[in-house]
C-alpha atoms as an extended CHARMM CRD file, in Angstrom:
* protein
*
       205  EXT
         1         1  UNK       CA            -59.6170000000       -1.8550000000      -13.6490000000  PROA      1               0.0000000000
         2         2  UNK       CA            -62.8980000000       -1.3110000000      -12.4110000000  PROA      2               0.0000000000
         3         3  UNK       CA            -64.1280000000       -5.0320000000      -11.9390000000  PROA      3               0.0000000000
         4         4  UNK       CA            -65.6500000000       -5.7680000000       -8.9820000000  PROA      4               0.0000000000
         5         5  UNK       CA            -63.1150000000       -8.9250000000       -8.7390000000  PROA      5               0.0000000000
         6         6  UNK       CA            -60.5280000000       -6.2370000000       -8.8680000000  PROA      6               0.0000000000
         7         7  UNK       CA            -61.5810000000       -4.3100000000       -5.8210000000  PROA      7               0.0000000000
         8         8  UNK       CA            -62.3320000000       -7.8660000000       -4.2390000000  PROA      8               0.0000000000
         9         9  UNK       CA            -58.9490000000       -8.5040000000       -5.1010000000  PROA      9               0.0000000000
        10        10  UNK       CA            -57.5160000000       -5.0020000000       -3.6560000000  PROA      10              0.0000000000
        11        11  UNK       CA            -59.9750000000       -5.1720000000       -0.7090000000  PROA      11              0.0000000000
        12        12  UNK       CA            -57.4350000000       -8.7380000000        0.1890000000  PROA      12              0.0000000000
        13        13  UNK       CA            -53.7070000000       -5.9560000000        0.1790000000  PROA      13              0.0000000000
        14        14  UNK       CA            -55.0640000000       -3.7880000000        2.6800000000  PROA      14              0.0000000000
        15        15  UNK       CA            -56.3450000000       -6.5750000000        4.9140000000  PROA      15              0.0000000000
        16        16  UNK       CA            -54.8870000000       -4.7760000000        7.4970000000  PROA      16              0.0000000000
        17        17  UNK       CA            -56.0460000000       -1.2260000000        7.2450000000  PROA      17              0.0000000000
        18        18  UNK       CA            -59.7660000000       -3.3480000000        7.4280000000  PROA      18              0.0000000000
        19        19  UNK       CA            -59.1000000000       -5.0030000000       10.5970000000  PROA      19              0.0000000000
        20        20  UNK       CA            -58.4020000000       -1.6740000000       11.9930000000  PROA      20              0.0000000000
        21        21  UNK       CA            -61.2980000000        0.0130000000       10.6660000000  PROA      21              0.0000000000
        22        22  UNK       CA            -63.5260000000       -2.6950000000       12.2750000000  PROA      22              0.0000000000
        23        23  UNK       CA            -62.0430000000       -1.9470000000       15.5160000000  PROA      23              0.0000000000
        24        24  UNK       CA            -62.2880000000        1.8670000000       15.7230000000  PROA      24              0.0000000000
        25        25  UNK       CA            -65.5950000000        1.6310000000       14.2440000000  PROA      25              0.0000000000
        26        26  UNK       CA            -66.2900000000       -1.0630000000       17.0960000000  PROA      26              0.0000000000
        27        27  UNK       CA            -64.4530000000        1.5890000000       19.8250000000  PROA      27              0.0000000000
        28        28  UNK       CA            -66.6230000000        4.2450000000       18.4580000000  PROA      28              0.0000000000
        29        29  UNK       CA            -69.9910000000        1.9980000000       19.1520000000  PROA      29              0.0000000000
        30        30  UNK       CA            -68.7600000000        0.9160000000       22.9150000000  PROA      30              0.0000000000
        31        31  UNK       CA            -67.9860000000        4.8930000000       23.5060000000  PROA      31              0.0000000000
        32        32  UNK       CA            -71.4210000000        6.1930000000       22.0960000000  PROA      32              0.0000000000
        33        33  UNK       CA            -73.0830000000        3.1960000000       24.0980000000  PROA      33              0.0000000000
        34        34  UNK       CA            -72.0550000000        4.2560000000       27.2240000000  PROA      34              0.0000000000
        35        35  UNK       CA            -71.0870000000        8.1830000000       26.9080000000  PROA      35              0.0000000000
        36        36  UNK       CA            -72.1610000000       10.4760000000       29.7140000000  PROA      36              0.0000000000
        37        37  UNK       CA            -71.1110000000       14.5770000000       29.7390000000  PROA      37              0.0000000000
        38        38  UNK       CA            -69.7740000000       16.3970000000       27.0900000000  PROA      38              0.0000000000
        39        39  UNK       CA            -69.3260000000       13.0600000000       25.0220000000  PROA      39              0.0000000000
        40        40  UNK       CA            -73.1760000000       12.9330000000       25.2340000000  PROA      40              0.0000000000
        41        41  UNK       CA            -73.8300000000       16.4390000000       24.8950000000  PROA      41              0.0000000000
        42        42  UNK       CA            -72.1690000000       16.3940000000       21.5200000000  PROA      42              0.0000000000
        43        43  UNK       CA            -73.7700000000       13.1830000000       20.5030000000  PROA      43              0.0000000000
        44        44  UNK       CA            -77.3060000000       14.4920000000       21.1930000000  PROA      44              0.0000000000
        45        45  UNK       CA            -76.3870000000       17.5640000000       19.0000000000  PROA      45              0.0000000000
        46        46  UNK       CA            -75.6250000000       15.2680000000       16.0110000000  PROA      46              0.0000000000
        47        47  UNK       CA            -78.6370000000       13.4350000000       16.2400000000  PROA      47              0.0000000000
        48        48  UNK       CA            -80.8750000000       16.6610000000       16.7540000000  PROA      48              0.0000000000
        49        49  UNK       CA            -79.3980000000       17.9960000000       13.3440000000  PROA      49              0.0000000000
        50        50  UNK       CA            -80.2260000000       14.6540000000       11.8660000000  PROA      50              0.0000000000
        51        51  UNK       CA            -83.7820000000       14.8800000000       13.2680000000  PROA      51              0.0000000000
        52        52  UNK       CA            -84.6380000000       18.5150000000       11.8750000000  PROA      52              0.0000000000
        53        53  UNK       CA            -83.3520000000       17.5700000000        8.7260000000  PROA      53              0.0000000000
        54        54  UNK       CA            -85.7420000000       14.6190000000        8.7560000000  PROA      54              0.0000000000
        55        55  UNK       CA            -88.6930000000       16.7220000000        9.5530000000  PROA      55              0.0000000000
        56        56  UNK       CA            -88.0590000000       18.9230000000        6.9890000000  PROA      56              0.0000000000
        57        57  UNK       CA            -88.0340000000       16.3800000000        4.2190000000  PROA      57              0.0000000000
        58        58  UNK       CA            -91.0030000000       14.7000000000        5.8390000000  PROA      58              0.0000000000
        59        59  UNK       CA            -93.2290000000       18.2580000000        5.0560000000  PROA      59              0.0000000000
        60        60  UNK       CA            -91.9820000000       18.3430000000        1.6590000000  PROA      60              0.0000000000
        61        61  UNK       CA            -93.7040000000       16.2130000000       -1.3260000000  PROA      61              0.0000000000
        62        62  UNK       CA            -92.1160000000       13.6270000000       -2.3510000000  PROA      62              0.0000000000
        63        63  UNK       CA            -90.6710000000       12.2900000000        1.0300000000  PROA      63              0.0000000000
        64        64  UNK       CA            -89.0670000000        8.9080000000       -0.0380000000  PROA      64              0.0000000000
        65        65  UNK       CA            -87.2100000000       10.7520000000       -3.2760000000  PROA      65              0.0000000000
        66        66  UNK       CA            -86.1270000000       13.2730000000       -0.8610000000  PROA      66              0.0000000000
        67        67  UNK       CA            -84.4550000000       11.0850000000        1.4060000000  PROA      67              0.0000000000
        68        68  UNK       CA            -82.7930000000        8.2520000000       -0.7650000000  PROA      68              0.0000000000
        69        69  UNK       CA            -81.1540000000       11.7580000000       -2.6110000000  PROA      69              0.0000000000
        70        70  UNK       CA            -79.9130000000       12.9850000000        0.8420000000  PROA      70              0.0000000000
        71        71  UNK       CA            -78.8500000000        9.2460000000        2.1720000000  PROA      71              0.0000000000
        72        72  UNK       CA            -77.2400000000        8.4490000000       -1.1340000000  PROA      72              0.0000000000
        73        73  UNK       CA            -75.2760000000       11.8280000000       -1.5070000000  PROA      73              0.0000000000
        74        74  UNK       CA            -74.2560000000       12.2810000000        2.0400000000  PROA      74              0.0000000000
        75        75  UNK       CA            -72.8830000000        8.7600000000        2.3000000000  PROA      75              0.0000000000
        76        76  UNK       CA            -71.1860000000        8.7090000000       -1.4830000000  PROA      76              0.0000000000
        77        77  UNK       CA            -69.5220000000       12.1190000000       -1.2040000000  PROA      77              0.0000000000
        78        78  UNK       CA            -67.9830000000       11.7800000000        2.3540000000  PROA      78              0.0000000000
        79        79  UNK       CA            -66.9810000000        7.8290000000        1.8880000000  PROA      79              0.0000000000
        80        80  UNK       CA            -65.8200000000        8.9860000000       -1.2600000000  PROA      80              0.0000000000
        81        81  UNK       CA            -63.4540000000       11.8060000000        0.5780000000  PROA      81              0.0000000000
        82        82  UNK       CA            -62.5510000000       10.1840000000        2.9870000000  PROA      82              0.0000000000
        83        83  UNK       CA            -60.2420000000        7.8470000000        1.1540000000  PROA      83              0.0000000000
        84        84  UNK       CA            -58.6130000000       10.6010000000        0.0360000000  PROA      84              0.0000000000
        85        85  UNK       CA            -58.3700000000       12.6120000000        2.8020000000  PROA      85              0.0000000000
        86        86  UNK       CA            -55.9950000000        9.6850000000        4.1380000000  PROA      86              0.0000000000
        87        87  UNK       CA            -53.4630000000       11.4000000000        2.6860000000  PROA      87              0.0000000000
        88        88  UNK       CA            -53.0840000000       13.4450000000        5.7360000000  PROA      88              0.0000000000
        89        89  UNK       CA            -51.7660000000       10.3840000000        8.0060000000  PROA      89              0.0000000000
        90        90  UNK       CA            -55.1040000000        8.4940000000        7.9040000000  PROA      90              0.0000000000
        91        91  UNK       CA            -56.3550000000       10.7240000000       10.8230000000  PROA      91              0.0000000000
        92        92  UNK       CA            -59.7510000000       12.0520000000        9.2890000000  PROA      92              0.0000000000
        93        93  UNK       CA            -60.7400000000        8.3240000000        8.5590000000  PROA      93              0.0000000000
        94        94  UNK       CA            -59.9810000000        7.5090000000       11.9590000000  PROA      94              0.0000000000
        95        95  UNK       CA            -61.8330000000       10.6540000000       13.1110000000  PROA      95              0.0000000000
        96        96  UNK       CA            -64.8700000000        9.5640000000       10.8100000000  PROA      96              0.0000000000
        97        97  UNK       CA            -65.0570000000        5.9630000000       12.1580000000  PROA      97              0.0000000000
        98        98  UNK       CA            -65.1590000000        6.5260000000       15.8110000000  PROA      98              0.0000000000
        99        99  UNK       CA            -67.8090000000        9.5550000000       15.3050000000  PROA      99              0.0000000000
       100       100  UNK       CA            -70.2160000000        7.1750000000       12.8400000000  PROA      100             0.0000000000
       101       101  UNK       CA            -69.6420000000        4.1800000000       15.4340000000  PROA      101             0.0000000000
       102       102  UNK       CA            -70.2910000000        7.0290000000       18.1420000000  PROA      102             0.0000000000
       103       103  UNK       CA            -73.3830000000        7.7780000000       17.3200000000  PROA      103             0.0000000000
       104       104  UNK       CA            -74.5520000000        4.4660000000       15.9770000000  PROA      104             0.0000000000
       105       105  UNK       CA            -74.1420000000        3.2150000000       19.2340000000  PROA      105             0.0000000000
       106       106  UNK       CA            -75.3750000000        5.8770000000       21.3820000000  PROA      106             0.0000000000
       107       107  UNK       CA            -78.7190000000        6.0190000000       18.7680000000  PROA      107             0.0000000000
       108       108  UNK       CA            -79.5570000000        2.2500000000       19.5010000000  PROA      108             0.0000000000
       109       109  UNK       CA            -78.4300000000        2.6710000000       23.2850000000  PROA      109             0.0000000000
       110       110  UNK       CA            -80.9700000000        5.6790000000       23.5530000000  PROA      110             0.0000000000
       111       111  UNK       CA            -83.5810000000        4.6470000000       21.2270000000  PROA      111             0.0000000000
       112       112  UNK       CA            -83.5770000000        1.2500000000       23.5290000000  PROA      112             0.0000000000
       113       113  UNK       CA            -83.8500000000        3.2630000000       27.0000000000  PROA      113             0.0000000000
       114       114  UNK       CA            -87.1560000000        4.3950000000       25.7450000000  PROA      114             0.0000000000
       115       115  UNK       CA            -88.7930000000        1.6360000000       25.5970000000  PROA      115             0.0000000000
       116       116  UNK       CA            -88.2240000000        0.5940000000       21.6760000000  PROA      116             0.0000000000
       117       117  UNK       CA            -86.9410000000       -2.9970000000       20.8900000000  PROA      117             0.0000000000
       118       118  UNK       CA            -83.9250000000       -4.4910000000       20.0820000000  PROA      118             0.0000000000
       119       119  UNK       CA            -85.2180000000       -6.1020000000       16.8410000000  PROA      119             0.0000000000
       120       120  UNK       CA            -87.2960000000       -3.0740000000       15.5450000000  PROA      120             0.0000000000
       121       121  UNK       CA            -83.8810000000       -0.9090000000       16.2570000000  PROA      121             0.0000000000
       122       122  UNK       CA            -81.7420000000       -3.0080000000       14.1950000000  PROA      122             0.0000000000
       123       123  UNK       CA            -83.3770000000       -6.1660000000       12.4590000000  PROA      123             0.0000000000
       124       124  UNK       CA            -86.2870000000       -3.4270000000       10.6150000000  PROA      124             0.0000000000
       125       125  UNK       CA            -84.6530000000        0.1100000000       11.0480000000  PROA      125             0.0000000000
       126       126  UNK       CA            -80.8370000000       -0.7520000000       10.5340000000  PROA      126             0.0000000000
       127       127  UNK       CA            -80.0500000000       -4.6740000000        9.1990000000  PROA      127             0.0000000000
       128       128  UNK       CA            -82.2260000000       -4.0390000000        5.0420000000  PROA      128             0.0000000000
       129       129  UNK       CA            -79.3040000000       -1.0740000000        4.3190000000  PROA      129             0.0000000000
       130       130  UNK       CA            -77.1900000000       -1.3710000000        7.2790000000  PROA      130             0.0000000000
       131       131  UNK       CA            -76.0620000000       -4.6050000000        5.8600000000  PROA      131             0.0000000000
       132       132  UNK       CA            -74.5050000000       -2.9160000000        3.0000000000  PROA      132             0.0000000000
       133       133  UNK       CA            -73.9120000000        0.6630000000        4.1840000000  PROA      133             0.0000000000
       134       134  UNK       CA            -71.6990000000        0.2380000000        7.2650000000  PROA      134             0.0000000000
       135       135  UNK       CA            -69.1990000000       -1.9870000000        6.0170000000  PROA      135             0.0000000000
       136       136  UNK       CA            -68.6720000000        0.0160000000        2.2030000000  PROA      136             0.0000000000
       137       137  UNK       CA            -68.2410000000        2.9940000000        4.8740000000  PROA      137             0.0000000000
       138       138  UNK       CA            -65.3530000000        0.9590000000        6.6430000000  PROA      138             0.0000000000
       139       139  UNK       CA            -63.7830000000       -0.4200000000        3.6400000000  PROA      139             0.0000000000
       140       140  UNK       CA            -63.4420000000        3.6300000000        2.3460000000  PROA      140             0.0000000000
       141       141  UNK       CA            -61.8910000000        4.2690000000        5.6810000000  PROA      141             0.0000000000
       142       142  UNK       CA            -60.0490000000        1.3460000000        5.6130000000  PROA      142             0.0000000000
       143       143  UNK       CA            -58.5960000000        2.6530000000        1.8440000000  PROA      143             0.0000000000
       144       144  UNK       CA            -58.0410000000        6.3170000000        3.9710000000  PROA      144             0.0000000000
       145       145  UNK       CA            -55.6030000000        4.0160000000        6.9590000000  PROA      145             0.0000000000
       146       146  UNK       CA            -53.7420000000        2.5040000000        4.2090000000  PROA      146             0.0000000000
       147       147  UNK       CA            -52.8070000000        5.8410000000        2.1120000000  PROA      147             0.0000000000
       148       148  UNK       CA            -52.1530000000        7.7980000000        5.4390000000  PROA      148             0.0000000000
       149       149  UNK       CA            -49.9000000000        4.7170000000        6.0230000000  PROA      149             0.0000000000
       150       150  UNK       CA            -48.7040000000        4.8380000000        2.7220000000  PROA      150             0.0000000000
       151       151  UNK       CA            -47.5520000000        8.2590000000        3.1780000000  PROA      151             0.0000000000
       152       152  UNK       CA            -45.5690000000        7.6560000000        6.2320000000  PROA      152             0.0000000000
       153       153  UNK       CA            -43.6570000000        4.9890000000        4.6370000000  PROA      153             0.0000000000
       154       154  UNK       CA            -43.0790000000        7.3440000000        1.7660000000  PROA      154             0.0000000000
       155       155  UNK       CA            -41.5150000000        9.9660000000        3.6970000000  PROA      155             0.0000000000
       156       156  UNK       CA            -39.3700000000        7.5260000000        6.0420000000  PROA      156             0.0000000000
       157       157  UNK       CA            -38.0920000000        6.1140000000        2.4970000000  PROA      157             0.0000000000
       158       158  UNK       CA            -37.2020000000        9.1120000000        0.9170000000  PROA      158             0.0000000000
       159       159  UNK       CA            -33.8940000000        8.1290000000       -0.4510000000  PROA      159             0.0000000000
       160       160  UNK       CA            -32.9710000000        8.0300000000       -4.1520000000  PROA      160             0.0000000000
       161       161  UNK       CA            -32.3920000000        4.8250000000       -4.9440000000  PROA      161             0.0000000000
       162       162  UNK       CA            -36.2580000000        4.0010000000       -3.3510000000  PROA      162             0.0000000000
       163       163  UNK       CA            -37.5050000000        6.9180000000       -5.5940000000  PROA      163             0.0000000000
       164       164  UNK       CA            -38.9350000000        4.1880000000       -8.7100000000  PROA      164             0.0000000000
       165       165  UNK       CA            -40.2180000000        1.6750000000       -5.7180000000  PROA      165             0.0000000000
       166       166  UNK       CA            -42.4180000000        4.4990000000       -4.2200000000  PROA      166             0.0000000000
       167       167  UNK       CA            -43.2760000000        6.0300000000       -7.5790000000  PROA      167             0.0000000000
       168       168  UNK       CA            -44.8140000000        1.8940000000       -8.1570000000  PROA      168             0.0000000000
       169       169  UNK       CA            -46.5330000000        1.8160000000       -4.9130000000  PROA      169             0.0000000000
       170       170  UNK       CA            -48.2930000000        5.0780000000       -5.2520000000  PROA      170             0.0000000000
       171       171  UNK       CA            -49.2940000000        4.2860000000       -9.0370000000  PROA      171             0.0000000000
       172       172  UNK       CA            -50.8440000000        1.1640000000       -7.6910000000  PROA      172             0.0000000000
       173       173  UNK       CA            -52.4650000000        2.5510000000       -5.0740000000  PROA      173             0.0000000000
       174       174  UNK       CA            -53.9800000000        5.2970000000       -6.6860000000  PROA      174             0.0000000000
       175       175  UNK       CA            -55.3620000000        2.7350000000       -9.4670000000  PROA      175             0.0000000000
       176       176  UNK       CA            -56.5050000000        0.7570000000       -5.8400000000  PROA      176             0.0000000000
       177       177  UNK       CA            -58.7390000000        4.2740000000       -4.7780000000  PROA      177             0.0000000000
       178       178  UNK       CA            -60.6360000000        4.6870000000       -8.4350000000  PROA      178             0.0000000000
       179       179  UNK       CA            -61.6720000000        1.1050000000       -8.6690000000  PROA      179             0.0000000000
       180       180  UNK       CA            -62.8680000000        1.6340000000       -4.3220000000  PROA      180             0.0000000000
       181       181  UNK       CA            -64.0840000000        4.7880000000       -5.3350000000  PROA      181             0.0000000000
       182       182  UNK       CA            -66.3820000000        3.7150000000       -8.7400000000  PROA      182             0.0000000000
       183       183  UNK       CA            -67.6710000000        0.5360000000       -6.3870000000  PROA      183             0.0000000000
       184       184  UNK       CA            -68.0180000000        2.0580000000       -2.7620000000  PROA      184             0.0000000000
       185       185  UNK       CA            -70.6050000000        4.9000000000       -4.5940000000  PROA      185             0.0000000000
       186       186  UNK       CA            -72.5430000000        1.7880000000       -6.6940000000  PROA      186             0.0000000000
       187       187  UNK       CA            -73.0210000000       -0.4440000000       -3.3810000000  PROA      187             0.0000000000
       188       188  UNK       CA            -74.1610000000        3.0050000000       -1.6380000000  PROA      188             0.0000000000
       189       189  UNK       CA            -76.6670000000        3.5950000000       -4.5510000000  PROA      189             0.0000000000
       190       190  UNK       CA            -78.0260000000       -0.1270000000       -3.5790000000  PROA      190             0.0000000000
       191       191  UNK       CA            -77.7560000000        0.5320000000        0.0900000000  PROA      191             0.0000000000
       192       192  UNK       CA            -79.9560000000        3.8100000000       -0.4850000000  PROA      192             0.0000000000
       193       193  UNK       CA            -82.3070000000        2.8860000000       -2.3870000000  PROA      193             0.0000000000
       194       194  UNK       CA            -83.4450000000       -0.0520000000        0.2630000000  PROA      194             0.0000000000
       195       195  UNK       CA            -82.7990000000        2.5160000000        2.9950000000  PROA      195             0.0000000000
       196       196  UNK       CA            -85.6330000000        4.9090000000        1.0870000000  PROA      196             0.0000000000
       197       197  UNK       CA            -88.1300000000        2.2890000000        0.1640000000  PROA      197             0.0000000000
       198       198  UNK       CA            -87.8110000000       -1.3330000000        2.1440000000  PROA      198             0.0000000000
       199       199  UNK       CA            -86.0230000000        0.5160000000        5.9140000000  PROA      199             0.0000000000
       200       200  UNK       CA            -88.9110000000        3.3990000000        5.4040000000  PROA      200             0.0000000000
       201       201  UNK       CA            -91.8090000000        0.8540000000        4.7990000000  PROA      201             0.0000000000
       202       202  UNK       CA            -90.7610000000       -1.0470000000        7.6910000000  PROA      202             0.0000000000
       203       203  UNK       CA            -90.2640000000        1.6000000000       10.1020000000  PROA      203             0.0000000000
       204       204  UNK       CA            -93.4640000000        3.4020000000        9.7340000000  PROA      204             0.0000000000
       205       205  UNK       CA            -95.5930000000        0.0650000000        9.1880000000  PROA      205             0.0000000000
């Protein structure tokens, strides 16, 4: 059950739940690249947590462990939750893509407006992890749109002679989330570990 051909394999029945997780998280890039107000005002405060949490792993010893633990963990528990938390209609994945694309965008948008480059943004500081990280975050979302979905069509299907049909789809589903699950956390390991060695060495060399 936990082959990476299976969740290949599962990755191909929710082809639609992807496509729309590609396109919110591309809605949430356009909005952070070009937010002005509050939109901004609440972008800046994300990345100003981010920042002080930075410096404070940059004074302790130890600086690269430190951050592939944080990176790893934050990414692993909340991709890993946010399957789940499909459950209630798919709206926290959807909530979860447009904020990451949010502040993706507005970072490089930003970061570009003062003077950095284009290719040290993305090709040193985002493309060694990003290449792995931001899609296993889309494909959990994408696993969050189809059981929200899934639980619509449950509840508009609620008669008794459906009962054994949804009782299937759920069972196969839920065998669908611990195969996405056990791979989503082992391709974030990889995508961490590059992040805290190869991304780090390039962005301070």
């Amino acid at each position: 059950m936990l082959k990476f051909s299976t969740f290949i394999r599962d990755m191909g029945k929710i082809r639609g739940a992807l496509i729309w997780s590609f396109l919110l998280f591309a809605v949430g890039i356009g909005a952070g690249w070009v937010s002005t107000g509050p939109l901004e005002e609440l972008l800046l405060g994300q990345i100003e947590g981010l920042r002080q949490i930075s410096q404070q792993l940059e004074q302790g010893g130890n600086v690269q462990w430190n951050f592939f633990l944080l990176i790893f963990f934050n990414n692993a528990i909340k991709s890993v939750l946010v399957i789940y938390a499909g459950i209630f209609f798919g709206i926290l994945p959807i909530i979860f893509l447009l904020i990451n694309g949010m502040v993706l965008g507005f970072v490089v948008h930003t970061t570009m407006n003062y003077g950095a480059s284009f290719f040290d943004i993305v090709v040193k500081g985002l493309l060694p992890h990003g290449i792995i990280e931001i899609p296993v975050i889309i494909i959990a979302c994408a696993f969050g749109l189809r059981f929200g979905g899934l639980v619509v069509r449950s509840l508009a299907q609620m008669g008794g002679d459906k009962r054994a049909m949804i009782g299937s789809r759920w069972k196969e589903f839920m065998n669908m989330t611990l195969t996405a699950s056990f791979w989503v956390v082992i391709l974030l390991l990889v995508a961490a570990v590059i992040e805290s060695t190869l991304t780090y060495a390039l962005v301070r060399g």
